[in-house]
Each structure stands twice: as C-alpha cells, then as structure tokens.
N, C-alpha and C positions, 0 to 999 in steps of 0.2 A: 581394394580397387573398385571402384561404380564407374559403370558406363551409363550413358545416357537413357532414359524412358526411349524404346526404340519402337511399342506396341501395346495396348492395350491389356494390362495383366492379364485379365481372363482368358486366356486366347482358346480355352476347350468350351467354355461356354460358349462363345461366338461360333464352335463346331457344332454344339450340342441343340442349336435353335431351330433352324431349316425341318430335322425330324422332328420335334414336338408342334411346329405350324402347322406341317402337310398329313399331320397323322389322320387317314383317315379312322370314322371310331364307329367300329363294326356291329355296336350295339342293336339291338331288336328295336331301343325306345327308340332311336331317331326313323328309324324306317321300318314300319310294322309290316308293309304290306310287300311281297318277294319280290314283284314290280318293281316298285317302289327301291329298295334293299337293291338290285341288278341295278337300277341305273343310278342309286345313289354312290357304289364304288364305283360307277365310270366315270362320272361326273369327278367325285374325287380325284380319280386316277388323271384326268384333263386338269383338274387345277393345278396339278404335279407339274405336266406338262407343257401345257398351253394355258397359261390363267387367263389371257385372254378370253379365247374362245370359251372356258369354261364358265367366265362371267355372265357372259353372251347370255351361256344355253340356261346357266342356273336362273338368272332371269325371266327366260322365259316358263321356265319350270313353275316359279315362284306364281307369275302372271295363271298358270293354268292348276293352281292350288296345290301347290307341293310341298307347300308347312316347311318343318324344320330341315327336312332331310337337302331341298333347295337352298335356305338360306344359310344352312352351316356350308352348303358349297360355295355360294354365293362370296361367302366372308372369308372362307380360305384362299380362293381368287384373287382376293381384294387385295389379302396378304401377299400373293406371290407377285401380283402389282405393284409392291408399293407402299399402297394406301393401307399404312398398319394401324393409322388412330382410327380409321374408319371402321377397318377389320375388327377391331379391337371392341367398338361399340357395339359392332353387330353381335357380336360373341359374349358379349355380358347380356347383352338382351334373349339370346336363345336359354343364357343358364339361371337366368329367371325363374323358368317354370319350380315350383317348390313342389310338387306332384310329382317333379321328371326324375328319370333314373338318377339317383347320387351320384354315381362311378363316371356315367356321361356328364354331368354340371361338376364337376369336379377338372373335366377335361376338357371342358372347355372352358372355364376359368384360366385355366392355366392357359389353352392356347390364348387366352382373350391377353393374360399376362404378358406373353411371348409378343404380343404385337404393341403393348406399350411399351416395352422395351424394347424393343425395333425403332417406335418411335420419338426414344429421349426422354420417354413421361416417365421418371423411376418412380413416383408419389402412385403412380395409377396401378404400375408393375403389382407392386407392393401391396397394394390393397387387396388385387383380386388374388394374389399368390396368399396371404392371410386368410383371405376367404373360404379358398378350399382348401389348405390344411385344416381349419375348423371345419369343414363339413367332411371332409374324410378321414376326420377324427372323431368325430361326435360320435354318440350312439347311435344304432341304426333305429332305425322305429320298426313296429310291427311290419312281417313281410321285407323287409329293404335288407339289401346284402352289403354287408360291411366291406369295405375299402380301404384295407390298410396297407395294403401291395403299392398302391398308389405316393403311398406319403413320403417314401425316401428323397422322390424325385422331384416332388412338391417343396421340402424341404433345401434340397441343393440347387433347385429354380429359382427362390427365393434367398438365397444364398449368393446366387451369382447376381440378384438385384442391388443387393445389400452392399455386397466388396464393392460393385459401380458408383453406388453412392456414399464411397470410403466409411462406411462403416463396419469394417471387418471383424471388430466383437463380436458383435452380433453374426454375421456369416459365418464366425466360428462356429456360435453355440449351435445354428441352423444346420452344419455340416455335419459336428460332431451325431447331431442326432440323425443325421442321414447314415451315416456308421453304424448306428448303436440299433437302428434299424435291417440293414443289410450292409452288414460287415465286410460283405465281397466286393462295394460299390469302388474300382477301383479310383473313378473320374472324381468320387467326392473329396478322395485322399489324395488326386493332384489338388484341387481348388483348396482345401484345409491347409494344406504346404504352403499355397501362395502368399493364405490369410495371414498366416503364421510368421512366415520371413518376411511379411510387409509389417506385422506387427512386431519384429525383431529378435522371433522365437528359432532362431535359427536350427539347434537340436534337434525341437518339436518337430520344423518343416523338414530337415532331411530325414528324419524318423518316417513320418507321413508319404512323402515322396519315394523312398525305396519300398514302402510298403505298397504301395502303386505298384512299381514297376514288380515286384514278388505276385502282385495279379494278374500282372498285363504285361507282360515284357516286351510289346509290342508296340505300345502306347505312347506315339510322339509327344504328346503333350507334358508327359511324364518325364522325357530323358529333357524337354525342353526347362522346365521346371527346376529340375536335380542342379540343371546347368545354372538358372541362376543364384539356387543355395550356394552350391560351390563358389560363384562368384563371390557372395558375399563374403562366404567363408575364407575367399582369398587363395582359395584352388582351382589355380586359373586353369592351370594344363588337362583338370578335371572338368572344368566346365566347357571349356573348348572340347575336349573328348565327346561327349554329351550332345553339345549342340550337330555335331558329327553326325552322330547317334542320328540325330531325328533325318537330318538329310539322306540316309544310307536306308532309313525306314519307310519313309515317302518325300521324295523331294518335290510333290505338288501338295502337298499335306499343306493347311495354313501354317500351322506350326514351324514350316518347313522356310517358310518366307520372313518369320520372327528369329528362326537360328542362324540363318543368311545373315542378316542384320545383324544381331548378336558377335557373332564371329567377324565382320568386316570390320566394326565397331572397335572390336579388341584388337585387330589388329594399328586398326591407327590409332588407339590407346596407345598399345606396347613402342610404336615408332615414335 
C-alpha cells in the first residue's frame, strides 16, 4: 500500500536548521576584545529574539567599527528575517578571511549553507557545504587546531542538501560517513533510513531506523520514519502504531503534523 507524498521527506532536517542559523560561535577570533565578546553574545542573543531590532543595533555597530563580530550579527538577523540569500552572501564573505580561525570559517560556511537552503539555491547549499568539509579536513598548518569534531555534522548538512536535490546516492555515502565518524549520531541513522527506503533498501532502512531509536527512544522523527518503512513493508498496523508514537512523544513536534497526515491519509486509504 502507498499513500500519498503528504511532507517533505526530510522532515528532521527542517528541525535541525533554526539551531545551526542562530548558533551563536563563541570563538576569541570573532571578538578579541571582552567588550567586544559581552556585547557580541547579546547582540546574538537579540538576533534569537528580535532580528529586527538586532539588525538595527548590528548596523550601527558595524557604522562605529565593529568588524566581524557586528556583521556575523548583522547576517544572522538577516537570517531570522527572512533574507536568507542575502544572509547567506554576508557569511561567505566573513569566511573569507584565509588567516581566520579554521573551526570559525568552517562554521560559518555552514551557516552561509543553511541560508541557501532556506533559500531554494541547492547548487550554492552544496558548494559552501563542500567547502568546509575540505577545510575541516585538511591538514592543519603550523599553529592551527584541527577540526575534526566538526565534520560529522558537516557531512549530514550536506546530506540533507543532496536527498533535496534527489540525489540520495550520494547522501548515502555523505551519511554513512557521518556514522563512521560518530557512530552515536542518532539523526544521521534517521536521514540514512530515508535515503535508503527511497532508494528501495528496505532492510537497510528499518536496520538504520531501529538503530535510531536504540539511541534515542525518544526521537519523533525516528518512530515517524520506522512508520514509513513499515508502510512500505505493508505493516500497516505497525506503521499506524508508530505514527502514534510520534503524537504521544510531542504533539507540537513538526513531525507531529507529518503523522497527523500520515494517519488521516491511511485512514481514507483503508475506507
């Protein structure tokens, strides 16, 4: 039995973007000076809050010489705006500097990432999501600290670009090595499940998928997941179970609004 496309496969990715946009990144390089470092977490903390007003203030920040530490505010702003290509351009130009901390142009790559896929550009996503896996893969150079803590999530960032732009081969291999790196990632072994039962690896996916929930038994996105293996698998009363699951775990959960679906769906299937 198939029921209808009801939601966007990814549906933990679209969970997983909000905190990789507003992170702020408490590094020394962006704000060397304490000053500086005190009002650059507040200013963050307002982009959280009020992007508005934090546009405002990061502008004038910028206006009275406040370098990086203002315009990575400025562009996270811009994100909670909205304006994600704009964001997005700001934040390739801050991770420019070839001089700056690695671990910071690495992380803002990614957010720069996170904002062209906000804004429909998978081609731009994709670039800069390549970019800092080769730079937080590279070798370090003399003095510079390696960044390999980084790369799993770099890896299933560019993972969830890949399935959007239906190329799930490839978001396999990106996945698997998100795994092979931090084997505990439970969210990467939901998204490898997806790839998997979209590529027709059924097995594979509910292998992947229970291994999730053996990490996270808490993890809507996982019992939403399981539930569509099971569909396929034609274990309806299982995947109804499931979709269950996720409304009983959080029923404001996104996920929660995909098994609603899910479940309304099968029911005027079954009638």
């Amino acid at each position: 039995m198939r029921l209808p496309a009801l939601a966007p496969a990814l549906v933990l990715a679209a969970s997983l973007i909000p905190t990789t946009i507003v992170a702020a990144l408490s590094s020394p390089a962006m704000a060397q000076d304490q000053n500086d470092q005190a009002r650059y977490a507040t200013c963050m903390t307002l982009a959280r809050e009020r992007p508005d007003k934090a546009f405002d203030q990061a502008g004038k920040w910028v206006g009275m010489g406040g370098g990086a530490p203002a315009r990575h505010c400025e562009a996270v702003a811009l994100m909670g705006l909205g304006e994600y290509a704009e964001a997005a351009h700001r934040l390739e130009k801050l991770a420019e500097d070839p001089t700056g901390d690695r671990a910071l142009r690495v992380n803002l790559l990614a957010q720069a990432a996170q904002g062209w896929l906000s804004a429909g550009d998978l081609s731009r996503a994709n670039a800069d999501q390549t970019t800092a896996i080769q730079l937080a893969a590279s070798s370090p150079g003399q003095g510079v600290a390696p960044v390999p803590r980084l790369l799993p999530d770099l890896y299933v960032d560019r993972a969830v670009t890949l399935a959007q732009a239906g190329k799930d081969d490839e978001a396999l291999r990106d996945l698997t090595q998100a795994l092979i790196l931090a084997p505990g990632k439970a969210e990467a072994y939901v998204l490898r499940s997806a790839a998997r039962r979209r590529l027709g690896n059924l097995p594979g996916a509910l292998t992947d998928v229970e291994q999730a929930i053996s990490l996270a038994a808490s993890n809507p996105e996982a019992y939403l997941e399981r539930g569509d293996v099971y569909l396929a698998l034609k274990r309806v009363d299982e995947a109804r179970a499931d979709w269950m699951k996720v409304l009983d775990l959080d029923p404001r959960d996104p996920a929660a609004d995909v098994a609603r679906a899910r479940i309304e769906a099968l029911d005027v299937h079954v009638k």
